[in-house]
MIMAR-543420 format. One record per atom (N, C-alpha, C, CB): x, y, z; residue in one letter; atom name. Coordinates in steps of 0.05 Angstrom, whole numbers, plus 5000, padded with zeros to 4 digits. Glycine has a CB too. Layout:
BEGIN
<atom <X Y Z> "a" "CA">
...
END
This chain:
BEGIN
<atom <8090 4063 8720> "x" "N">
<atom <8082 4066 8748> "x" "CA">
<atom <8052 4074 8750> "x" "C">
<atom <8099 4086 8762> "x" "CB">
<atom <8044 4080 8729> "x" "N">
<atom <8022 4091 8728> "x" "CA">
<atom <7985 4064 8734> "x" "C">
<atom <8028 4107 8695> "x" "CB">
<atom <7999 4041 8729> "x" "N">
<atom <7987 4023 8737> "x" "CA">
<atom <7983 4009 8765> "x" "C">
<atom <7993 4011 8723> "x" "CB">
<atom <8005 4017 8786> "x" "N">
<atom <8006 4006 8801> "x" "CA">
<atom <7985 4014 8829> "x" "C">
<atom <8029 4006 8801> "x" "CB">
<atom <7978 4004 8853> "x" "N">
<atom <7958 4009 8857> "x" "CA">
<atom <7973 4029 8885> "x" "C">
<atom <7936 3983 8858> "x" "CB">
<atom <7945 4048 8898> "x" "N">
<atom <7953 4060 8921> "x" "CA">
<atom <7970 4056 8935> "x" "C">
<atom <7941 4061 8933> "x" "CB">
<atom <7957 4025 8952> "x" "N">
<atom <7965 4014 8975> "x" "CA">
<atom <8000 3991 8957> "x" "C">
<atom <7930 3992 8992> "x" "CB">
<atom <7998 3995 8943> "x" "N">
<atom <8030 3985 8931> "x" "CA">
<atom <8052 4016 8930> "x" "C">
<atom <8027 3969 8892> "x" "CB">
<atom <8041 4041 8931> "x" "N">
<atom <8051 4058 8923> "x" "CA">
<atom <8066 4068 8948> "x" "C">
<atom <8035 4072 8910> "x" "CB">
<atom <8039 4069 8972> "x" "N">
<atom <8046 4078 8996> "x" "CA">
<atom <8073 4046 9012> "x" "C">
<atom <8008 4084 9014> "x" "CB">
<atom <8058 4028 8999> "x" "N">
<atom <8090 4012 9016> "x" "CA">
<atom <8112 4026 9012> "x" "C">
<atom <8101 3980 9004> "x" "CB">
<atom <8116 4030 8985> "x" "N">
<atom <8142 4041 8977> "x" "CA">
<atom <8145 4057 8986> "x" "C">
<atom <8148 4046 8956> "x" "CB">
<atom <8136 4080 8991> "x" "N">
<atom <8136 4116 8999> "x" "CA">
<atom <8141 4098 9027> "x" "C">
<atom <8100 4144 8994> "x" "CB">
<atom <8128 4092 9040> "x" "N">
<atom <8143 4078 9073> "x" "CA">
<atom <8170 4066 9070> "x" "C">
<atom <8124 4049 9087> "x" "CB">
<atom <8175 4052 9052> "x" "N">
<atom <8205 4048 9051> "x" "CA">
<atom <8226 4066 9046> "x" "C">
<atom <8209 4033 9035> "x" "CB">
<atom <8208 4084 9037> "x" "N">
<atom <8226 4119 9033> "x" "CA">
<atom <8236 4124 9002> "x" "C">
<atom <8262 4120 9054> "x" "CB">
<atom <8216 4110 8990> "x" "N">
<atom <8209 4113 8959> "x" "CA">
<atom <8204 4137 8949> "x" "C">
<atom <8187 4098 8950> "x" "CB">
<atom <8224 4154 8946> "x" "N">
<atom <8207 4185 8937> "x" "CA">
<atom <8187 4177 8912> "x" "C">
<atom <8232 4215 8923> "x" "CB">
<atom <8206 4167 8895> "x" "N">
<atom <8178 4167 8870> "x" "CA">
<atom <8149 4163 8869> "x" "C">
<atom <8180 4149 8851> "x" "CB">
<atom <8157 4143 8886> "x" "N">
<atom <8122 4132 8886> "x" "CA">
<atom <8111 4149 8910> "x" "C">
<atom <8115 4093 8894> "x" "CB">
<atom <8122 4158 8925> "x" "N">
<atom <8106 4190 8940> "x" "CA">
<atom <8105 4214 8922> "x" "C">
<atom <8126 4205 8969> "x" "CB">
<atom <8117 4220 8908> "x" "N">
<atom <8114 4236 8886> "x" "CA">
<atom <8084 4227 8868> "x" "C">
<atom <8142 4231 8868> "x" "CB">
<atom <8083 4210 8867> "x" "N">
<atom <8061 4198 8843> "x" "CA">
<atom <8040 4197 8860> "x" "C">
<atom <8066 4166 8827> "x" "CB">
<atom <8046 4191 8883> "x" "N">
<atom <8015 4191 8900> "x" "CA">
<atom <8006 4211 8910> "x" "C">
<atom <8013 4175 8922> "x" "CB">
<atom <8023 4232 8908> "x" "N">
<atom <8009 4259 8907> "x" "CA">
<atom <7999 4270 8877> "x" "C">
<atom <8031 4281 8920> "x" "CB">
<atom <8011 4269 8866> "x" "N">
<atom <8008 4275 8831> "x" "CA">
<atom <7977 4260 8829> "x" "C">
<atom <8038 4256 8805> "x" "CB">
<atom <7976 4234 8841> "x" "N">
<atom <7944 4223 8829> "x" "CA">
<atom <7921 4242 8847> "x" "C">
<atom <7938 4181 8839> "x" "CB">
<atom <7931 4249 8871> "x" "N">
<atom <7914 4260 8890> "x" "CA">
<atom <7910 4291 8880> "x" "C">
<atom <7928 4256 8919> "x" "CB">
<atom <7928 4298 8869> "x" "N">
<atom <7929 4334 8867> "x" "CA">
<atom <7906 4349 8865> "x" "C">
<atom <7943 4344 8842> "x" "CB">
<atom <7895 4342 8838> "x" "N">
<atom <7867 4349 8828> "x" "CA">
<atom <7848 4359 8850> "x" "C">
<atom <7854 4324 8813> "x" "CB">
<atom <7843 4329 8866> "x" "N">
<atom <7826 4336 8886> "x" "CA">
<atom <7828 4342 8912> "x" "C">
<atom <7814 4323 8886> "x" "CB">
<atom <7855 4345 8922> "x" "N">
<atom <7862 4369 8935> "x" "CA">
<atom <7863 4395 8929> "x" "C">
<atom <7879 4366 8941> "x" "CB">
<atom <7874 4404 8918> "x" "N">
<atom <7871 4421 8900> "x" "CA">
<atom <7851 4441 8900> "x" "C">
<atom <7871 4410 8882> "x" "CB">
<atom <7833 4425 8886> "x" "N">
<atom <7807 4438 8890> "x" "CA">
<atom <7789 4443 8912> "x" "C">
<atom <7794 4429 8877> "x" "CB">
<atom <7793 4422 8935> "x" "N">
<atom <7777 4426 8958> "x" "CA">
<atom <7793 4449 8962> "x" "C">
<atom <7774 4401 8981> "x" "CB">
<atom <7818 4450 8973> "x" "N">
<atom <7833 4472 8984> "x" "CA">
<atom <7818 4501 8971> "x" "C">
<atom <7866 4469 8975> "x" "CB">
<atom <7815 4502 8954> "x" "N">
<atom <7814 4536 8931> "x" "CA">
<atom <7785 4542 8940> "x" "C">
<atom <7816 4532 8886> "x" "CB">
<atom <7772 4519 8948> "x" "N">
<atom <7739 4525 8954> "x" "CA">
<atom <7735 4526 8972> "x" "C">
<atom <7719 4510 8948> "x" "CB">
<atom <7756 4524 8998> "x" "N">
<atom <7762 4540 9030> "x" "CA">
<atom <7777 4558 9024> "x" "C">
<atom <7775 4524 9055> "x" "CB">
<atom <7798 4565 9018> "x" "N">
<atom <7821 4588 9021> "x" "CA">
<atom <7808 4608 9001> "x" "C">
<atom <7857 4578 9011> "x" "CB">
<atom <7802 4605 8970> "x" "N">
<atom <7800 4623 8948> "x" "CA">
<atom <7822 4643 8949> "x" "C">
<atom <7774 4636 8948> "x" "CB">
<atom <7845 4625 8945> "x" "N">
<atom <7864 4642 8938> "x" "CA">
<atom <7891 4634 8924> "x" "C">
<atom <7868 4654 8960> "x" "CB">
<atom <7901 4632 8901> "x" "N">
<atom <7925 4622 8887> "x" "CA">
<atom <7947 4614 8907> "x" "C">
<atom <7935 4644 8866> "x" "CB">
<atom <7957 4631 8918> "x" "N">
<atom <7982 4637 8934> "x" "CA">
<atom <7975 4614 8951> "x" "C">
<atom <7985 4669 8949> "x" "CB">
<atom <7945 4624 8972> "x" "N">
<atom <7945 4603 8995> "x" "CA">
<atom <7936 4576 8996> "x" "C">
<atom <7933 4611 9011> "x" "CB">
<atom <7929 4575 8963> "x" "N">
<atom <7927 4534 8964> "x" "CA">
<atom <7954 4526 8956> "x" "C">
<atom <7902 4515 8936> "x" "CB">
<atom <7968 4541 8937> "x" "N">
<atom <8001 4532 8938> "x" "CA">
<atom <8009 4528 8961> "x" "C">
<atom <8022 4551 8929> "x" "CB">
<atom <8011 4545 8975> "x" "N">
<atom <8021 4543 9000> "x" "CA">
<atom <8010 4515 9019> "x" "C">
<atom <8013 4572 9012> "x" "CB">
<atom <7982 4509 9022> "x" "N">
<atom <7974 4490 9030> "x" "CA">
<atom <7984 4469 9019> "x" "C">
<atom <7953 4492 9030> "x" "CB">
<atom <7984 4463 8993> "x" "N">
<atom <7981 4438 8976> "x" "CA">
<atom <8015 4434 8988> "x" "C">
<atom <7973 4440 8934> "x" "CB">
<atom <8040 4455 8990> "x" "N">
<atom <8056 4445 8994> "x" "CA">
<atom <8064 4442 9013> "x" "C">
<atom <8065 4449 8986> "x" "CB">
<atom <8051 4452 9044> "x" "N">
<atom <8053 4441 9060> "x" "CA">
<atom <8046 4415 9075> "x" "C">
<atom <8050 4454 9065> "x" "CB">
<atom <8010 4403 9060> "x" "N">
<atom <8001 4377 9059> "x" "CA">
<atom <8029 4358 9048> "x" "C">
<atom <7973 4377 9038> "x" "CB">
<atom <8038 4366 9026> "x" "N">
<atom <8054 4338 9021> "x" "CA">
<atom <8092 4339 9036> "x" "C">
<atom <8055 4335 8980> "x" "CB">
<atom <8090 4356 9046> "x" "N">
<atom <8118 4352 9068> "x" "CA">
<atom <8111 4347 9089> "x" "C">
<atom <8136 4374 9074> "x" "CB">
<atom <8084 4348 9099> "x" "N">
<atom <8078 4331 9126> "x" "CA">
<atom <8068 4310 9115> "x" "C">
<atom <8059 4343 9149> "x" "CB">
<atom <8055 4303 9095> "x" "N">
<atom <8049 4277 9095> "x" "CA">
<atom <8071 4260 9086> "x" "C">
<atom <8028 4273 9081> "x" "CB">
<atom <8091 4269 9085> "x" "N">
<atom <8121 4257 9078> "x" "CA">
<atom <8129 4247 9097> "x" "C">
<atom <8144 4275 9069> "x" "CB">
<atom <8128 4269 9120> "x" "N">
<atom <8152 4260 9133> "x" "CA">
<atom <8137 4250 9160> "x" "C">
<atom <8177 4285 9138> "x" "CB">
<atom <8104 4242 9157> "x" "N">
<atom <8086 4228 9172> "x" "CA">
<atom <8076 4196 9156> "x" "C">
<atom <8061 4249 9177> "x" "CB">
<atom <8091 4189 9135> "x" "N">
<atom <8082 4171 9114> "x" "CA">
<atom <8081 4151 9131> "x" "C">
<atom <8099 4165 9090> "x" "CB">
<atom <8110 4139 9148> "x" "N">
<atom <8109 4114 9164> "x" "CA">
<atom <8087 4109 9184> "x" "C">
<atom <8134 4111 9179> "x" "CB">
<atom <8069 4130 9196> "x" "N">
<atom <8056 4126 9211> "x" "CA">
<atom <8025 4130 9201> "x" "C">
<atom <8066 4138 9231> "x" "CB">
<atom <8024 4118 9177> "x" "N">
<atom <7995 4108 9157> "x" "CA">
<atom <8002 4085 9169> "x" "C">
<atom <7991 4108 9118> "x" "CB">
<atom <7968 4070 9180> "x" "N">
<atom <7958 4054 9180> "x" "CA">
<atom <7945 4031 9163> "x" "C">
<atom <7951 4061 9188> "x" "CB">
<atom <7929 4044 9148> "x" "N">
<atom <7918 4029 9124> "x" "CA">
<atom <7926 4036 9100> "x" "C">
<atom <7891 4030 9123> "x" "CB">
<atom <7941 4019 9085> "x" "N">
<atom <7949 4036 9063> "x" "CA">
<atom <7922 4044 9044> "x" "C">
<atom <7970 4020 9045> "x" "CB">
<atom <7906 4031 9043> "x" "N">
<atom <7875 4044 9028> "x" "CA">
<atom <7863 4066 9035> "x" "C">
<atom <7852 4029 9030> "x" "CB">
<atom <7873 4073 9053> "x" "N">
<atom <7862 4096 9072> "x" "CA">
<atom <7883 4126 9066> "x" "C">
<atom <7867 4083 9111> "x" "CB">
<atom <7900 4120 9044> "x" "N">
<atom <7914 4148 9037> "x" "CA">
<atom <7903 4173 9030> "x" "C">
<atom <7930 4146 9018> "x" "CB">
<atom <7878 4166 9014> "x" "N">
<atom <7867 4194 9006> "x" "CA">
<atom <7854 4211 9035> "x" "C">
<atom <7842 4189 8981> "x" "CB">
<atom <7842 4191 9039> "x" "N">
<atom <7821 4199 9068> "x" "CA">
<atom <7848 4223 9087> "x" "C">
<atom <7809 4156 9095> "x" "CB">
<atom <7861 4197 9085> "x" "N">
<atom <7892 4219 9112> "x" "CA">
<atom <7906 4238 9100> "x" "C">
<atom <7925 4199 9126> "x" "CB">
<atom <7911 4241 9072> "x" "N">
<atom <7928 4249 9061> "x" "CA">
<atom <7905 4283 9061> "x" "C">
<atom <7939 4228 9033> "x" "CB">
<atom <7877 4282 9052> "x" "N">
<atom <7848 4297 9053> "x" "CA">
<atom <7861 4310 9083> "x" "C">
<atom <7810 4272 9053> "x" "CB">
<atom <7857 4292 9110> "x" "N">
<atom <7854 4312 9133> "x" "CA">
<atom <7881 4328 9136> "x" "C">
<atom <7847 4295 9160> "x" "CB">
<atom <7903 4313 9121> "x" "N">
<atom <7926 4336 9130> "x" "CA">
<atom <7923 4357 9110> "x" "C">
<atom <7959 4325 9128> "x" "CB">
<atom <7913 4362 9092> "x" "N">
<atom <7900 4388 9070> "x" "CA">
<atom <7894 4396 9095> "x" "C">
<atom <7871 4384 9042> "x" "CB">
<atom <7865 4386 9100> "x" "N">
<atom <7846 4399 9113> "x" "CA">
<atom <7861 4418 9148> "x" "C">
<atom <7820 4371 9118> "x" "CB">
<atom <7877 4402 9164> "x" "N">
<atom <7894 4412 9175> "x" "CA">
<atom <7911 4447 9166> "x" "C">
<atom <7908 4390 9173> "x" "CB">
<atom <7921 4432 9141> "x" "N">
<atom <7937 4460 9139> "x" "CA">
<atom <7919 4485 9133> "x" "C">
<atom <7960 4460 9114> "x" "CB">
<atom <7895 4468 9120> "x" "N">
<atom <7874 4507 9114> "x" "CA">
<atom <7866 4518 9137> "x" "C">
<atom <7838 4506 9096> "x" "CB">
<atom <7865 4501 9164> "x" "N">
<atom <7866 4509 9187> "x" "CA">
<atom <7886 4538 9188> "x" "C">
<atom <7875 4484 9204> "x" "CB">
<atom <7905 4522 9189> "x" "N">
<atom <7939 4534 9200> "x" "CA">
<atom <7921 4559 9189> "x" "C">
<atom <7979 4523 9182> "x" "CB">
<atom <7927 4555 9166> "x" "N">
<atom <7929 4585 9146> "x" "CA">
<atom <7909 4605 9158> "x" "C">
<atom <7919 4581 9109> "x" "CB">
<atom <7882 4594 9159> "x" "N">
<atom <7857 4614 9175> "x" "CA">
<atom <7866 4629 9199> "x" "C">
<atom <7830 4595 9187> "x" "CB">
<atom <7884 4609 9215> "x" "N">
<atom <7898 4616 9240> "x" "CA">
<atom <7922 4644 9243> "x" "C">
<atom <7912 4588 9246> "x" "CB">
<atom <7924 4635 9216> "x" "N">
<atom <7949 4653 9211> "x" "CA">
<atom <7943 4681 9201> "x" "C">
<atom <7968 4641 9191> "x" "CB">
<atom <7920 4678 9180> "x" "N">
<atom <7897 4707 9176> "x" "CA">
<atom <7887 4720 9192> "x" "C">
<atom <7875 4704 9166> "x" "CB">
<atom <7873 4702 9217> "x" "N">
<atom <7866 4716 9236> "x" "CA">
<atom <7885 4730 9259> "x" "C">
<atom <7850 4701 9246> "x" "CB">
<atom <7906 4722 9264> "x" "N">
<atom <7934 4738 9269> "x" "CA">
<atom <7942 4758 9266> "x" "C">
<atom <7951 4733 9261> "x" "CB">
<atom <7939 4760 9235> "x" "N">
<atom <7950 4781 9221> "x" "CA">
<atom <7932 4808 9216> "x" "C">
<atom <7959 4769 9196> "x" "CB">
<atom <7894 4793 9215> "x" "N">
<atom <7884 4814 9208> "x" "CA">
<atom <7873 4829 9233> "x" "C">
<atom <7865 4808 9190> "x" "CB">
<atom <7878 4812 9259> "x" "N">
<atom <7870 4824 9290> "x" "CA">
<atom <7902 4838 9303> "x" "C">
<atom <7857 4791 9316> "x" "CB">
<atom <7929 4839 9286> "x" "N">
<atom <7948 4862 9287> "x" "CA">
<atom <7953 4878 9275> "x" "C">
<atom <7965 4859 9289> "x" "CB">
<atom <7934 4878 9249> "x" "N">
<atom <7926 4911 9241> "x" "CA">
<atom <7909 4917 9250> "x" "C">
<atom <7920 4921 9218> "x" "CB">
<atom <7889 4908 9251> "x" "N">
<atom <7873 4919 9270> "x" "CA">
<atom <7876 4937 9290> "x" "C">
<atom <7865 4904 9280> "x" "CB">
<atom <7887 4925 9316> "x" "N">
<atom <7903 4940 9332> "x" "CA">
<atom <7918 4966 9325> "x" "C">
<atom <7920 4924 9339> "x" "CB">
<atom <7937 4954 9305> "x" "N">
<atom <7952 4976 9295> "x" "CA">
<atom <7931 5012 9283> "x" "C">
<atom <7967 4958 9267> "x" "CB">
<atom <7929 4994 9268> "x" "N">
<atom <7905 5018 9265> "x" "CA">
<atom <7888 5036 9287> "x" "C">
<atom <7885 5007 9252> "x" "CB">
<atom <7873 5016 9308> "x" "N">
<atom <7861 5033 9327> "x" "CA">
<atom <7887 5053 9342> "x" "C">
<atom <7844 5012 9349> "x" "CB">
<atom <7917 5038 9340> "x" "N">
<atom <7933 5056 9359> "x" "CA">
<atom <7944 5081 9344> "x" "C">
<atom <7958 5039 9370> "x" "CB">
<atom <7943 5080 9324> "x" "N">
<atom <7953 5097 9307> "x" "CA">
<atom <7930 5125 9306> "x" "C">
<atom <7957 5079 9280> "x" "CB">
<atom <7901 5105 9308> "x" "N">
<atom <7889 5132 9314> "x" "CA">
<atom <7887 5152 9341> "x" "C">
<atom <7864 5128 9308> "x" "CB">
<atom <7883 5130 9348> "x" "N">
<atom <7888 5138 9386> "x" "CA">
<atom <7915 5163 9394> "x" "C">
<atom <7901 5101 9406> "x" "CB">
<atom <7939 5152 9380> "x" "N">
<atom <7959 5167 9372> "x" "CA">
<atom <7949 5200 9361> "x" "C">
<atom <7973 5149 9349> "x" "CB">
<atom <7940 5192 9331> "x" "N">
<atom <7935 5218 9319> "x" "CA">
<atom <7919 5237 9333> "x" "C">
<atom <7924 5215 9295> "x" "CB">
<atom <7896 5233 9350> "x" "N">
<atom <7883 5242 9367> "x" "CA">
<atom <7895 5247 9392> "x" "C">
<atom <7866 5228 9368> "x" "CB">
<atom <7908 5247 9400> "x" "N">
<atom <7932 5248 9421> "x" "CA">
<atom <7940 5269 9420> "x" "C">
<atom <7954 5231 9420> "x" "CB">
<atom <7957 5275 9396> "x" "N">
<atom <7979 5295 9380> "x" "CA">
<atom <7956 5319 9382> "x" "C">
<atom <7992 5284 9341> "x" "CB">
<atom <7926 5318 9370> "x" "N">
<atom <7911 5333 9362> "x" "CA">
<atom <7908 5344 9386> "x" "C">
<atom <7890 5324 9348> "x" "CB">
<atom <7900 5331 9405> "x" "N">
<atom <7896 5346 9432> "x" "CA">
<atom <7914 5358 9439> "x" "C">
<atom <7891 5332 9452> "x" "CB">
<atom <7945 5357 9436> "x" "N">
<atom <7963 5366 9455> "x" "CA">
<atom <7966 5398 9443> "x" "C">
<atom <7992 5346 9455> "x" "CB">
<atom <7965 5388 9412> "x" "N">
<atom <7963 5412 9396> "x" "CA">
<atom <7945 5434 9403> "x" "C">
<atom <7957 5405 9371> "x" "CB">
<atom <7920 5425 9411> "x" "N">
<atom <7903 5449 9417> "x" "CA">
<atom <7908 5465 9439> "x" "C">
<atom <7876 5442 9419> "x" "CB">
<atom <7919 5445 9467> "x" "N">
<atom <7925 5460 9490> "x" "CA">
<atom <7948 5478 9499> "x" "C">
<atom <7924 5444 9505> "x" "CB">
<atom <7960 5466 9469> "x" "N">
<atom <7993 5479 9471> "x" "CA">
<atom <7989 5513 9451> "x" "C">
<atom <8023 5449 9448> "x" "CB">
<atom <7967 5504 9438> "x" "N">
<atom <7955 5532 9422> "x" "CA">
<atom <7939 5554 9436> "x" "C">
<atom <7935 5524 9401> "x" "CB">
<atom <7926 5548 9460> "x" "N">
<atom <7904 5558 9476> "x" "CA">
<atom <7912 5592 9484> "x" "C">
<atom <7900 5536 9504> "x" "CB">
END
């Protein structure tokens, strides 16, 4: 299989060929892969990407246009999910955030009540 070309690979993967969607990610990996790690820089969150790129581009295969055009589409749904992920960082790091300011707001609270209840 290793000879056969893209746009023969992606027919198949449209016919619901796992293998040859398997292999056409396997040829692509490398350089996904690496674009991903040089936006995210992080083990966990290009796994995470790389395996979310190839279950949407699975289960979006039938609606490729050009089959020569796989890397290019197969590239923006990467590029898509490093989105997600940024989206999902910034979520998380603007509800500690919060957390934190309430927690002080809190401790300062307590501090005050303490002093007036001491007076």
């Amino acid at each position: 299989m290793d000879k056969i070309s893209t746009k023969k690979l992606v027919q198949k993967a449209k016919k619901g060929d796992g293998q040859a969607f398997v292999h056409l990610c396997q040829k692509y990996e490398t350089v996904l892969y690496n674009a991903a790690y040089k936006m995210l820089l992080n083990e966990v969150d290009v796994a995470d990407c790389l395996q979310e790129t190839e279950l949407c581009a699975w289960e979006k295969i039938t609606t490729l246009k050009n089959e020569h055009a796989f890397n290019s589409w197969i590239f923006k749904i990467m590029l898509n999910q490093v989105q997600n992920i940024f989206r999902e960082k910034q979520k998380t790091t603007l509800l500690f955030l919060l957390l934190m300011i309430y927690m002080i707001w809190i401790k300062d609270y307590i501090n005050y009540l303490i002093i007036i209840a001491f007076r």
